[in-house]
C-alpha positions in Angstrom: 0.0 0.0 0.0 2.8 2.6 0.4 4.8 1.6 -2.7 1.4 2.3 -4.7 0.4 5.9 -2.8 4.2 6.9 -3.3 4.1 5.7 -7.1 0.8 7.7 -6.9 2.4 10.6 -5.7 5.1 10.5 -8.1 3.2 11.2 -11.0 1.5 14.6 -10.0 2.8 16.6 -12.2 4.0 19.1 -9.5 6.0 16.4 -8.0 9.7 18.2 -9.6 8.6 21.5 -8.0 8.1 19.8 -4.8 11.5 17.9 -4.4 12.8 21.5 -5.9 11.6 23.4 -2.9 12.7 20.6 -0.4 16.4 20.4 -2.0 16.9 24.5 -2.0 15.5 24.8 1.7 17.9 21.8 2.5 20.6 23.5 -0.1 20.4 26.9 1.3 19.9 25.8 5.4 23.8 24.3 5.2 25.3 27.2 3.2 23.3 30.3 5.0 21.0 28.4 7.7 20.4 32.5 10.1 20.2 34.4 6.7 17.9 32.1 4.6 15.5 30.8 7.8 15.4 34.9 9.4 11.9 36.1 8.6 12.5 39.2 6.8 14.2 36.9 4.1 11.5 34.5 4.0 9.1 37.4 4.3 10.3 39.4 1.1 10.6 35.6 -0.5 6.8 34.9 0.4 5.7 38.4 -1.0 7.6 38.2 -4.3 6.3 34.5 -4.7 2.9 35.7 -4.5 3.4 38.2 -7.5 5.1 36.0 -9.6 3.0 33.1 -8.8 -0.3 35.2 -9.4 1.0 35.6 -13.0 2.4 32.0 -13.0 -0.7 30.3 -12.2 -2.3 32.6 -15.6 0.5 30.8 -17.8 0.2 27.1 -16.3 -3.6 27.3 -17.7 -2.7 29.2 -20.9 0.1 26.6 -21.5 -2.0 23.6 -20.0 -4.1 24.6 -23.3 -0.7 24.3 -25.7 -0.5 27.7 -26.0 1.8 30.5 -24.3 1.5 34.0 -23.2 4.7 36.0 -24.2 3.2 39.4 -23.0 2.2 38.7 -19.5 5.2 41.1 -18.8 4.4 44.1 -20.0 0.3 43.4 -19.6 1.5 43.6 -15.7 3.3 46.9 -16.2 0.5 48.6 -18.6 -1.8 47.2 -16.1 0.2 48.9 -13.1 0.0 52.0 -15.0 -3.3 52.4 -15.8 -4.0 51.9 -12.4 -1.7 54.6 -11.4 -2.8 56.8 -13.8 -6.3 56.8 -14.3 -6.9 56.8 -10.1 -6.4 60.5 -10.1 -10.0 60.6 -12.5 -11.2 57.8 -11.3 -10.6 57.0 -7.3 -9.3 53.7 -6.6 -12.1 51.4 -7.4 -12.5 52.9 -10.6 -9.0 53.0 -11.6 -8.9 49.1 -10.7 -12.0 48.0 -12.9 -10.4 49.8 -15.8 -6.9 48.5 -15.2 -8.6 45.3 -15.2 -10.7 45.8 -17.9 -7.8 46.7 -20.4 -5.6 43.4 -18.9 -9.1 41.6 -20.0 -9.1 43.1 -23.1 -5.5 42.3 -24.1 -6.2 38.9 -23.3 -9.3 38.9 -25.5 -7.5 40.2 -28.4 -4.9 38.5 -28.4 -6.5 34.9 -28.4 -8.6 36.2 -31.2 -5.8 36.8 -33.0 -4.9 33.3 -32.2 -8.1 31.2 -33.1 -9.7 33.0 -36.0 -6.3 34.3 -37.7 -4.9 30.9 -37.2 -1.5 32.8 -35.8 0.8 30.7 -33.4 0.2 31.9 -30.3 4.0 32.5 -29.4 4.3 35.2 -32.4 0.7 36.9 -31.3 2.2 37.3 -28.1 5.5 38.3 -29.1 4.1 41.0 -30.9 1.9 41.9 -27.4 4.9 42.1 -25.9 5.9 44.4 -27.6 3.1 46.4 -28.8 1.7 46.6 -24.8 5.5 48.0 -23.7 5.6 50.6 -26.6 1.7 51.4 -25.1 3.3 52.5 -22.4 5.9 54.7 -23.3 3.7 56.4 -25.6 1.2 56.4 -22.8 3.4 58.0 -19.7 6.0 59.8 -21.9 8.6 58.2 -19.7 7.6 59.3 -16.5 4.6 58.3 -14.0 3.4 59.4 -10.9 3.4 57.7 -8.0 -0.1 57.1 -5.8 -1.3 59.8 -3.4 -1.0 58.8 0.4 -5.2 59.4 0.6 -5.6 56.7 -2.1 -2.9 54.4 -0.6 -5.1 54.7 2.6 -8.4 53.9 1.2 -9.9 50.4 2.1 -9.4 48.7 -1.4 -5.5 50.1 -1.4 -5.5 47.7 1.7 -7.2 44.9 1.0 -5.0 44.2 -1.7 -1.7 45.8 -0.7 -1.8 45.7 3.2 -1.7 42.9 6.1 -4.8 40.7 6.7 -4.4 38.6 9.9 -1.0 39.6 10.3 -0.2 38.1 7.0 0.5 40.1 3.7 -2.4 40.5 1.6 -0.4 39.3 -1.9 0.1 35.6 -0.2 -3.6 35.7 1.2 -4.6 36.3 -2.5 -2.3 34.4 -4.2 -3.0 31.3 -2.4 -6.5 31.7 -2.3 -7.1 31.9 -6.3 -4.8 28.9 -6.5 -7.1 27.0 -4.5 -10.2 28.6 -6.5 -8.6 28.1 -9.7 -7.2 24.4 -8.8 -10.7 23.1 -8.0 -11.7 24.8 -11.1 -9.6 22.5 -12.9 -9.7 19.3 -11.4 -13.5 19.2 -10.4 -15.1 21.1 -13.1 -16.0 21.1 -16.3 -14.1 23.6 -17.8 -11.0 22.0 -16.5 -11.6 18.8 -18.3 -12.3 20.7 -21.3 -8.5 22.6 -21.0 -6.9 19.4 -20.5 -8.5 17.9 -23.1 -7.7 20.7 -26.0 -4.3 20.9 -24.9 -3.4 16.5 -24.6 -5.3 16.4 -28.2 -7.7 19.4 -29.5 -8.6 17.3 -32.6 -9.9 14.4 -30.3 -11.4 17.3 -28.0 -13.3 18.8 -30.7 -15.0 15.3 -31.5 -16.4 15.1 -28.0 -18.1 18.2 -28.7 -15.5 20.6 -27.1 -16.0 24.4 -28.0 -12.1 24.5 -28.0 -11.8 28.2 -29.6 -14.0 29.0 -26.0 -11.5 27.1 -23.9 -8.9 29.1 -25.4 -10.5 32.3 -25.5 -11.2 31.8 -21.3 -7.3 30.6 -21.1 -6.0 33.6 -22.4 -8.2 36.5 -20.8 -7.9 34.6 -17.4 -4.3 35.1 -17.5 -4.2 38.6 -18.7 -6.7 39.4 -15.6 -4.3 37.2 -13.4 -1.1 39.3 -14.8 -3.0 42.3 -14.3 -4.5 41.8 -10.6 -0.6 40.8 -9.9 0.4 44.4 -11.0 -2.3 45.6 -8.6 -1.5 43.6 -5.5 2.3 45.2 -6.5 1.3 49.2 -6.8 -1.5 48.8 -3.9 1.8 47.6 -1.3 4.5 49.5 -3.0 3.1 52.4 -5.1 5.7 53.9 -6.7 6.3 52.6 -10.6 8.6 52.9 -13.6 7.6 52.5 -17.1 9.9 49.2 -17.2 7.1 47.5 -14.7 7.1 43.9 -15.4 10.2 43.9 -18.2 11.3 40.4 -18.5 8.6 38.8 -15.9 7.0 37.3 -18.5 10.0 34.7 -18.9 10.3 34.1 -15.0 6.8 33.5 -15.1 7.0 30.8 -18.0 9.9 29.4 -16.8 8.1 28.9 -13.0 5.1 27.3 -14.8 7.4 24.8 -16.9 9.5 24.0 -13.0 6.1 23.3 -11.9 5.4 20.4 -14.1 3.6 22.2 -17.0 4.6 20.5 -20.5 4.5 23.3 -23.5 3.1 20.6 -25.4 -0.1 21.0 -23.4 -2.8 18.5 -21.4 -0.7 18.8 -18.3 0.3 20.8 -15.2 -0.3 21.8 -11.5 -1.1 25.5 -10.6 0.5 24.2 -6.8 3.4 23.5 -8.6 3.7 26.6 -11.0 3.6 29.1 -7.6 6.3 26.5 -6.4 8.1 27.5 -9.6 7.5 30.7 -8.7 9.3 30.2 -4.8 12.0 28.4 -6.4 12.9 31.6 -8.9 11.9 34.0 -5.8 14.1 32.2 -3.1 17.1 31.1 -5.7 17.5 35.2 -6.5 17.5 36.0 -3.0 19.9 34.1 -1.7 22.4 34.1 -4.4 22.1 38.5 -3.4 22.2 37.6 0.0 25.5 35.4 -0.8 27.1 38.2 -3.0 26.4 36.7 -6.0 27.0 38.0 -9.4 23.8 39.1 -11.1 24.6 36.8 -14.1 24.9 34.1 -11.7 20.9 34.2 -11.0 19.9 33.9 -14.5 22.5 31.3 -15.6 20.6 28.9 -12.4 17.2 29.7 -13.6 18.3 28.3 -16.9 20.2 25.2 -16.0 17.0 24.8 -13.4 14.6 25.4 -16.2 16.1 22.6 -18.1 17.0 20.6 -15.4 13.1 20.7 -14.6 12.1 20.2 -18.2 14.6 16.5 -18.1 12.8 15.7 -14.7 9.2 16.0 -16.1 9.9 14.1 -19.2 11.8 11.3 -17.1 8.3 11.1 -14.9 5.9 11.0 -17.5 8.0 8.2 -18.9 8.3 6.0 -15.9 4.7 6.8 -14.8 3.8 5.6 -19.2 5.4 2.5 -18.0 4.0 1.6 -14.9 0.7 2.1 -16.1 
């Protein structure tokens, strides 16, 4: 009985991200054990997890689909500033429903793009990428305000940027739509139906799958999920730079991928993508903490990335076999 529940357990597909986590807090407890275990390390850790596994959790179900999101980055930072920008006309609700709206919207367009112009989804994005970051130079002219203190007070500004329960708000949030979200997938039907259109969309479409809708709901969702990251970001710490986001979208692919997503789609864990996401988070802190090189971060994200990727594959095999 325990050979089968640990075989079991072998072939979640978060399963890498878990004996990831366990390794680095092993890793990191001989080399740094007062600097890595103080809580205001594990504290800034926790909070940056939450941001990047907010957006994380947007690309496991976009890439669960076999598709990918190459603009999540700079939908976060146009995101962020519109929030920023339109609370002075707005207030702070206001400014949030249209900073979410135009996240929404991005999403929207960008899988129609996808489904009725028959465009891979990498070069739709790669173009969002790009079009969304030029957006917001042209937008800002270079330079953006930061939010007032009376708006940083206000009760929204704090339920999303300040402590509930003596924890911060981001984790609370965070975990919270990962639970939604997971439950979502596993015990509803829309989950079955994303699954299914990413393992095989030609067999899904013979069950009677609406696969352009299960796409459509990928995408937006993890625009909005980009987006409400760059608001739990500006409501704690509201000062912003037109380079909001740059690059994020690649940490946030690369924590989904760690988590046990495949990029040739039907498969992943949105536990184990905000894993990913504490992997990237904790790796870049310690190797500051440590006196690392910069270059040193990215170069371990890469060789963890494919490390990860050889992992996956390795399970999927042996778990093929066993059944």
């Amino acid at each position: 009985m325990i050979t089968l529940n640990t075989s079991a357990f072998a072939r979640r597909p978060d399963f890498g991200a878990i004996v990831g986590v366990i390794m680095m807090f092993a890793v990191f407890s001989l080399i740094d054990f007062s600097g890595w275990w103080s809580g205001s390390t594990l504290g800034n850790i926790l909070q940056f997890t939450a941001i990047l596994g907010c957006m994380s959790i947007g690309q496991a179900i976009v890439i669960m689909a076999k598709e990918i999101d190459l603009s999540v980055g700079s939908v976060y930072g146009l995101t962020g500033i519109a929030f920023i920008t339109l609370e002075a006309d707005l207030g702070v609700p206001g400014a949030i429903i249209a900073a979410m709206a135009i996240a929404g919207g991005i999403g929207f367009l960008q899988a129609m793009a996808v489904i009725k112009g028959k465009i891979p989804s990498m070069i739709v994005t790669l173009g969002g990428l790009f079009a969304v970051r030029g957006l917001i130079y042209v937008w800002t002219g270079g330079s953006v305000r930061s939010l007032p203190a009376e708006s940083r007070a206000h009760w929204l500004t704090q339920l999303f940027g300040g402590e509930l329960f003596g924890i911060e708000a981001a984790i609370l949030w965070t975990a919270g739509l990962m639970v939604v979200l997971s439950l979502v997938i596993w015990r509803m039907k829309f989950g079955n139906r994303l699954l299914a259109t990413g393992g095989d969309e030609n067999t899904a479409l013979s069950q009677g799958i609406r696969t352009d809708r299960v796409k459509i709901r990928a995408f937006v969702l993890c625009s909005l999920l980009a987006g409400f990251a760059a608001i739990l970001t500006l409501a704690d710490k509201p000062q912003t730079h037109v380079t909001l986001g740059d690059l994020m979208e690649l940490e946030a692919i690369a924590a989904a991928v760690i988590g046990g997503c495949l990029l040739s789609g039907g498969r992943g864990s949105l536990l184990g993508a905000v894993l990913g996401a504490f992997i990237i988070t904790g790796v870049r802190y310690e190797l500051i903490s440590l006196g690392a090189p910069a270059s040193w971060y990215i170069s371990f994200v890469g060789l963890v990335l494919i490390v990860a990727l050889i992992f996956n594959q390795s399970l999927i095999r042996w778990a093929g076999n066993r059944a």
